[in-house]
C-alpha positions as CSV (number, residue, x, y, z in Angstrom):
1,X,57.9,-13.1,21.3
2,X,59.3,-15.5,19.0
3,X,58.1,-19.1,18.3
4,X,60.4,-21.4,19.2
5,X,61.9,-22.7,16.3
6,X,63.6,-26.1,15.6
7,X,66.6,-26.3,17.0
8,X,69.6,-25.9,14.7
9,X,71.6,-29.1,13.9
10,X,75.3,-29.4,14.2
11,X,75.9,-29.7,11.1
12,X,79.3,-28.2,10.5
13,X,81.2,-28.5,14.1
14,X,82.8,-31.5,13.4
15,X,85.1,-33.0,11.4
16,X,84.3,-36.4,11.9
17,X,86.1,-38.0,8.6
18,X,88.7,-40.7,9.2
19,X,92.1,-40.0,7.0
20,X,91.2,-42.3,4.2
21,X,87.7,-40.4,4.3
22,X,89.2,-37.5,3.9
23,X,92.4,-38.6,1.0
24,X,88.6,-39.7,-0.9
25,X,87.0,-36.2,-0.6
26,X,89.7,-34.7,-1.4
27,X,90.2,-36.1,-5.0
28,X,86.9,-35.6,-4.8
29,X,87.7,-32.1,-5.2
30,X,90.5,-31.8,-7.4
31,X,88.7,-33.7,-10.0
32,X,84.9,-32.2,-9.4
33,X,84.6,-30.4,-13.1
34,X,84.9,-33.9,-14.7
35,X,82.8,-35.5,-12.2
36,X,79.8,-33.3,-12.9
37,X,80.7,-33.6,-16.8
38,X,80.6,-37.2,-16.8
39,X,77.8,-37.4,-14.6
40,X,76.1,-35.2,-16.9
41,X,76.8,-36.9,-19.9
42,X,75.9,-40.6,-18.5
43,X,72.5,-39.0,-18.1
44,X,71.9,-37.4,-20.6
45,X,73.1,-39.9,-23.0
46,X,70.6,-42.6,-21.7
47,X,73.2,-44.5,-20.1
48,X,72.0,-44.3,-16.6
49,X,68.6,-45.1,-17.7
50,X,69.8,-48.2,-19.5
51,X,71.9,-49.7,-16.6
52,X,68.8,-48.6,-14.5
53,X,66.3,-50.7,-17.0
54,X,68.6,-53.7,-16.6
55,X,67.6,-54.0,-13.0
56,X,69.0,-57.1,-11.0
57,X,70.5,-58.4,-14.4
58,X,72.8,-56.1,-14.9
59,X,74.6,-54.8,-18.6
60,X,77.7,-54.9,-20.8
61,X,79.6,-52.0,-21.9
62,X,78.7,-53.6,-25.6
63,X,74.7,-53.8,-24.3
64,X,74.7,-50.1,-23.3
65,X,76.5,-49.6,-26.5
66,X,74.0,-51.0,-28.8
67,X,71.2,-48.8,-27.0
68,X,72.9,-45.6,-26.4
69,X,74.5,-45.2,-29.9
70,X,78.1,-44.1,-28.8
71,X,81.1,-46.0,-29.3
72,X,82.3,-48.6,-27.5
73,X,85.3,-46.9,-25.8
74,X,83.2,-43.8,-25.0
75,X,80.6,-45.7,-23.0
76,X,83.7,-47.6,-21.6
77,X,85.4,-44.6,-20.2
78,X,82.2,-43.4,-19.3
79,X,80.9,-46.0,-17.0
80,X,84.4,-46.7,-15.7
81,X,84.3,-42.8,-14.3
82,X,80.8,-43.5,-13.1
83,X,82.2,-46.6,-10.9
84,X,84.6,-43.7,-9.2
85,X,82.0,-41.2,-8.9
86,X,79.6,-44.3,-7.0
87,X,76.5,-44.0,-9.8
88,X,77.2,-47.5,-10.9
89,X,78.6,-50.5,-9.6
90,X,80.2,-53.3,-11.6
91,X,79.9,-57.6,-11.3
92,X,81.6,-59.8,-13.8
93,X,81.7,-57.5,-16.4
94,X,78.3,-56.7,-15.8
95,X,76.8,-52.9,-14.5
96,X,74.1,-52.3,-12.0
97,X,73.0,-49.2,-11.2
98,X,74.2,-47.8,-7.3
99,X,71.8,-45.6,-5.3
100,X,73.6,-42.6,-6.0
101,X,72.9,-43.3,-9.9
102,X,69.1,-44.0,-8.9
103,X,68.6,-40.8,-7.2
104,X,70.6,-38.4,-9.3
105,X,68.6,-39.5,-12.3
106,X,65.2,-40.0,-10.4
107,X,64.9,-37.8,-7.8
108,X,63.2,-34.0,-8.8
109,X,65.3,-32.3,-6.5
110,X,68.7,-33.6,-8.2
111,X,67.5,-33.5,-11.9
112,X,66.7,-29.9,-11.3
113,X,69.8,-28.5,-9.3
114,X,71.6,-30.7,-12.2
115,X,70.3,-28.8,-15.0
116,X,70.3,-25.5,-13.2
117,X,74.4,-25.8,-12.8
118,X,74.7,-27.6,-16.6
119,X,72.6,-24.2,-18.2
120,X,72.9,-21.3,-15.8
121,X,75.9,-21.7,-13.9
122,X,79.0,-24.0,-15.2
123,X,80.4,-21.9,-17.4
124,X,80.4,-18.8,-15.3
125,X,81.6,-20.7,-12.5
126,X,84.9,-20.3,-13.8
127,X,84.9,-16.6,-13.0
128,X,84.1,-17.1,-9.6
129,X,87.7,-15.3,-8.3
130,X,87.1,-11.8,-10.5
131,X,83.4,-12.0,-9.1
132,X,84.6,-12.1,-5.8
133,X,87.1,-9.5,-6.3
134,X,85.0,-7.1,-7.9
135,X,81.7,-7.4,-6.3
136,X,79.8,-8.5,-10.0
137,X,78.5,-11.0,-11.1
138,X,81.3,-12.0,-13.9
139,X,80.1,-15.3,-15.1
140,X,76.6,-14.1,-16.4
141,X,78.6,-12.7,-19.7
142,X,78.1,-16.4,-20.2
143,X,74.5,-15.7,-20.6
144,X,73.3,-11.5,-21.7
145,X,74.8,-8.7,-21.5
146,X,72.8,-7.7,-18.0
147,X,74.5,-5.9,-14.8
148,X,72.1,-8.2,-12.7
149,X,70.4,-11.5,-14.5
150,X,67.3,-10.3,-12.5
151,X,67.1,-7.5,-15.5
152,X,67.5,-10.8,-18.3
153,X,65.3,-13.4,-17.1
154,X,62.6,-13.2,-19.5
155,X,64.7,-13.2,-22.2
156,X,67.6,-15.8,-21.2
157,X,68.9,-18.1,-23.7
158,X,67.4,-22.1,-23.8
159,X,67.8,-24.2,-22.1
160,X,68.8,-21.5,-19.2
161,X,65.8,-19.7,-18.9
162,X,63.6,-23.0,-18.4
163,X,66.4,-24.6,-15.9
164,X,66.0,-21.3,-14.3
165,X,62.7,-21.2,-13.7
166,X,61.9,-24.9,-12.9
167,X,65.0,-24.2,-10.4
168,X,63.2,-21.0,-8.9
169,X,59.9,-22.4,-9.0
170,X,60.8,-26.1,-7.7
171,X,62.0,-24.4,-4.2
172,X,59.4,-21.7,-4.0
173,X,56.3,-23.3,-4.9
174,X,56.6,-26.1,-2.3
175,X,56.7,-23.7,0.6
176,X,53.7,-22.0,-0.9
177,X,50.5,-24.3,0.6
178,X,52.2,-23.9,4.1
179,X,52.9,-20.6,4.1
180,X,49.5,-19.7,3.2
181,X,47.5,-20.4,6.3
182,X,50.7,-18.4,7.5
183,X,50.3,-15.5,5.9
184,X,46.1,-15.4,6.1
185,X,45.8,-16.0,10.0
186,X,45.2,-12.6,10.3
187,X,42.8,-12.3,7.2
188,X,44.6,-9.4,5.3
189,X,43.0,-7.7,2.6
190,X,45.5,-6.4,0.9
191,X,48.5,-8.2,0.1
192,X,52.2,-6.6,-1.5
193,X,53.8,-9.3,-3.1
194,X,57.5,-7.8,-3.5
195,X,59.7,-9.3,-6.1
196,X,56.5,-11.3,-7.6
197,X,58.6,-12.8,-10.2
198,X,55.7,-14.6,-12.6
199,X,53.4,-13.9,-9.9
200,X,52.8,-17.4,-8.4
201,X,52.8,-16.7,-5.4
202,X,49.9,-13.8,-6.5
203,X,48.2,-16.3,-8.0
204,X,47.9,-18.4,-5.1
205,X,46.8,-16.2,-3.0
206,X,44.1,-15.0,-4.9
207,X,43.0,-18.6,-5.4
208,X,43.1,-18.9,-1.5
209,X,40.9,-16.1,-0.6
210,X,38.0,-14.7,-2.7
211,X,38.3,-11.4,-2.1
212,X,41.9,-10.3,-0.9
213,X,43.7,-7.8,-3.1
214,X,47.1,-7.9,-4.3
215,X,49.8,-5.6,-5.3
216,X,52.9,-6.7,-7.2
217,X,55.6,-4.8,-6.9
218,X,58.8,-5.7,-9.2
219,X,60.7,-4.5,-12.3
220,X,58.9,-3.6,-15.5
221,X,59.9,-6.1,-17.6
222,X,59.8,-9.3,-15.0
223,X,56.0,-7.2,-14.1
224,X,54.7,-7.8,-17.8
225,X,55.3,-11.9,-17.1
226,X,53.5,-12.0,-14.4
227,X,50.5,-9.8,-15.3
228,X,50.2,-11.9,-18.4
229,X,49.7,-15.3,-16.5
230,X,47.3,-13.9,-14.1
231,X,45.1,-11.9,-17.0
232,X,45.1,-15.7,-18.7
233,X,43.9,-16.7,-15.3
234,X,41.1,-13.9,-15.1
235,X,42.2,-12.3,-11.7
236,X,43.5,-9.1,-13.3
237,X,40.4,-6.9,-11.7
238,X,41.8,-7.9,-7.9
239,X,45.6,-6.9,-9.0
240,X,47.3,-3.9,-9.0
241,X,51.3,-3.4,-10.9
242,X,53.6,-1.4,-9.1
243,X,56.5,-1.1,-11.2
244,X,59.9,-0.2,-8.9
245,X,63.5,-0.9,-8.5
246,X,63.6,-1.0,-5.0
247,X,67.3,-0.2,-5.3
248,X,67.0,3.4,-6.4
249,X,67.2,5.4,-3.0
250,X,64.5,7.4,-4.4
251,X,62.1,4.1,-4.6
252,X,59.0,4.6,-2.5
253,X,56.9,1.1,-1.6
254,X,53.4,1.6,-2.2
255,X,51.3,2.1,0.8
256,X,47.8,0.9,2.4
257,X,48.5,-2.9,2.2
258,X,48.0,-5.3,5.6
259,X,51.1,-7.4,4.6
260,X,54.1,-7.3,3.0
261,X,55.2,-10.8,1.3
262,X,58.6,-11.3,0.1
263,X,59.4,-15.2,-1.2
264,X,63.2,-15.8,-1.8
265,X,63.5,-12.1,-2.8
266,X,65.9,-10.8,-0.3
267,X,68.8,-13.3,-1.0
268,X,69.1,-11.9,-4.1
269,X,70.9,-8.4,-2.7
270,X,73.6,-7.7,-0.3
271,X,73.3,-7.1,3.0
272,X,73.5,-2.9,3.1
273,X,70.9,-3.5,0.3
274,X,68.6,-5.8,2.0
275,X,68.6,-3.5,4.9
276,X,67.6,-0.7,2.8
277,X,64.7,-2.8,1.3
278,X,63.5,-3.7,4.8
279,X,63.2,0.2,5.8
280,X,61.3,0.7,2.6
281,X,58.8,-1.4,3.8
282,X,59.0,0.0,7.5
283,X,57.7,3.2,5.7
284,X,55.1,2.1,3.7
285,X,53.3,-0.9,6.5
286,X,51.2,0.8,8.7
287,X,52.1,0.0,12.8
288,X,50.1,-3.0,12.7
289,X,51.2,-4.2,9.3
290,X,53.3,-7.4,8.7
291,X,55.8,-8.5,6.8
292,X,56.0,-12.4,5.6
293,X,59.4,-13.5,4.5
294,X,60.3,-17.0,3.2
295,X,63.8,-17.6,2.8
296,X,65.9,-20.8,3.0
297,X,68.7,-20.4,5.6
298,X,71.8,-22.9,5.8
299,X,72.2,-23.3,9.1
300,X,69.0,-24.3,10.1
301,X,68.4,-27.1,7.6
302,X,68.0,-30.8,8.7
303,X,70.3,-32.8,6.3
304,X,73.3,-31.7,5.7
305,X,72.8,-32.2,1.8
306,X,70.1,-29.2,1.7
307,X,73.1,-26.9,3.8
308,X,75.1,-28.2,0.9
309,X,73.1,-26.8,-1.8
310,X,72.2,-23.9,-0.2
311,X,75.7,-22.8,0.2
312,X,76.6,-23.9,-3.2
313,X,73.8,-21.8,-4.7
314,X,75.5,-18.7,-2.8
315,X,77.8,-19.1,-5.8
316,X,75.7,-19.2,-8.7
317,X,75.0,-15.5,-6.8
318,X,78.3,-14.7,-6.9
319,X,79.1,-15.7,-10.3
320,X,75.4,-15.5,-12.2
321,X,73.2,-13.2,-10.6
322,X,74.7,-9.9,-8.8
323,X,78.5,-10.9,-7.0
324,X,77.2,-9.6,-3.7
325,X,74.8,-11.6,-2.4
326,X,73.8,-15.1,-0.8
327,X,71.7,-17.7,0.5
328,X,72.1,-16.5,4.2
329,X,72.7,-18.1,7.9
330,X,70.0,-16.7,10.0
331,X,71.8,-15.3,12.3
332,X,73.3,-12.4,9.6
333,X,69.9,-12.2,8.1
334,X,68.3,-11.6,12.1
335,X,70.9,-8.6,12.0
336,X,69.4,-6.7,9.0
337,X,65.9,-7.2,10.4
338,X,66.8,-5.9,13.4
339,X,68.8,-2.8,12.2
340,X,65.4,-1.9,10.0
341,X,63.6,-1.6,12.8
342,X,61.5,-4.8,12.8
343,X,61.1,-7.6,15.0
344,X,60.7,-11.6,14.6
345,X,57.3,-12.1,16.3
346,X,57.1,-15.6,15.1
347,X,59.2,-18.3,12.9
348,X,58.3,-21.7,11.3
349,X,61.1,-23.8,10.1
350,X,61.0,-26.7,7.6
351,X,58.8,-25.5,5.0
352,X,58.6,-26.9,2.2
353,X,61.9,-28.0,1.1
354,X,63.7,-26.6,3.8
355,X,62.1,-23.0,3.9
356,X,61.4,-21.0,6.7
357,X,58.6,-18.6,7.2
358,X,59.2,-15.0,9.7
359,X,56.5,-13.2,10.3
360,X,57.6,-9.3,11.4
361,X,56.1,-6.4,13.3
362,X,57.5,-3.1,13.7
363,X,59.5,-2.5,16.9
């Protein structure tokens, strides 16, 4: 039976915008690739940071000038779009910095999904319609000369690669001392850790317990990554490498492990695909096996600004990493673990940063 888990907020039923509201947003829209490019640029450019260091006092358009090194009319027409975009406000001539400003150039969470869309995505972004026509990713062009960028991340261009990774890691690792006690209630010792990536999550759990056992499972080249940071960390004699494509219909899952642990993996296919993954793993877990996934689902987020990014980043899918797949509502994702023949014996939402943690059985 399944844990209750929180119950869902509304957060898309409504349209609860008066007209002027709305007028707003919708500018909003039609001028959104020079808001982020300004936004960008006041940040990057120290701008930002010297209206912030001004504090209560406040500072000219000649102040930040003198500190910044741009001309006068470029930090004009600069700050003048940040007083439309709400990062700054202005008093007799003077700038202060606005909440929004504070946060987008203070807060982790912003300065990373900033950089992720500045280096990975922008540029693709602009072939989001053949993407979507075609089923491929064609934005990540942009990038290598990959089918999927699963198959280029270890050797992405800077700064992509690092925004990548600090993205990746920034969501995943926070769910990670949670989802332990999760995943060790029922003292496995032997863990599959599917998708490992650089084989944090392998790490941790080898940290966790002394003597579990754990197999990564993951493509070859993204495999050589992560054996290389646990070697450094001396763990390698309690690790096995499983090299696979779990795409190939000929792929077989290695078998004799207690669970299966899958962290933000099965987003990153479509749905037929995820399914097919999922019966893989029916095969190879014994009938008391189970199956740990920790995924991020929209529509069972808090604040309406995680939703938000959550169904933005099912873009940066579209465009950047495969065209077919996405962060998912729960209910579609229930589907496929249904149709695989597992069932949702338990589910912990708000994880993290918004993750949520299934634990499966076979049916």
């Amino acid at each position: 039976m399944i844990d209750t888990p929180v119950k869902k907020a509304s957060l898309f039923e409504e349209d609860k915008m008066s007209a002027v509201e709305a007028i707003s947003r919708a500018q909003f829209i039609a001028f959104a690739p020079y808001i982020f490019q300004a936004s960008v640029l006041l940040r990057d450019k120290g701008i930002l940071r010297a209206v912030d260091n001004a504090r209560d006092e406040g500072i000219s358009i000649e102040g930040v000038k003198q500190i910044v090194g741009m001309s006068h009319y470029a930090v004009r027409v600069l700050l003048e779009a940040g007083l439309g975009i709400g990062l700054v406000v202005r008093r007799e001539g003077r700038y202060f910095l606005s909440k929004t400003g504070h946060f987008f150039i203070n807060h982790h969470m912003s300065v990373v999904n900033t950089d992720f869309m500045r280096d990975v995505c922008y540029e693709g972004a602009a072939d989001l319609e053949a993407s979507l026509e075609t089923g491929q990713p064609r934005g990540l062009h942009h990038l290598g000369n990959w089918d999927t960028i699963y198959q280029g991340l270890s050797k992405l261009p800077e700064p992509a690669k690092t925004s990548w990774f600090k993205f990746d890691h920034y969501y995943s690792d926070n769910a990670f001392p949670e989802a332990l006690p999760i995943v060790f209630a029922g003292r496995p010792k032997k863990i599959m850790d599917i998708g490992a990536n650089t084989g944090k999550f392998t790490l941790a759990c080898l940290e966790y317990d002394a003597e579990v056992e754990v197999g990564l499972v993951d493509l070859p080249i993204q495999l050589e990554v992560a054996r290389k940071n646990i070697e450094d960390a001396g763990f390698g004699h309690r690790v096995t490498y499983n090299p696979r494509n779990v795409l190939l219909p000929e792929t077989e899952l290695p078998s004799g492990y207690d669970v299966i642990w899958m962290s933000q993996f099965l987003d990153c296919f479509a749905d037929a695909e995820i399914v097919s993954i999922l019966k893989k793993c029916h095969q190879a877990l014994s009938a008391d096996g189970r199956i740990f996934i920790n995924e991020t689902f929209w529509d069972v987020q808090r604040f309406p600004a995680s939703a938000f990014s959550l169904q933005m980043t099912s873009l940066y899918f579209t465009t950047m990493a495969n065209g077919n797949s996405q962060m998912y509502d729960s209910e579609v994702f229930f589907r496929f673990i249904d149709e695989a023949g597992f069932a949702v014996v338990k589910q912990k939402d708000n994880i993290g940063l918004g993750h949520t943690v299934l634990e499966l059985q076979k049916k």
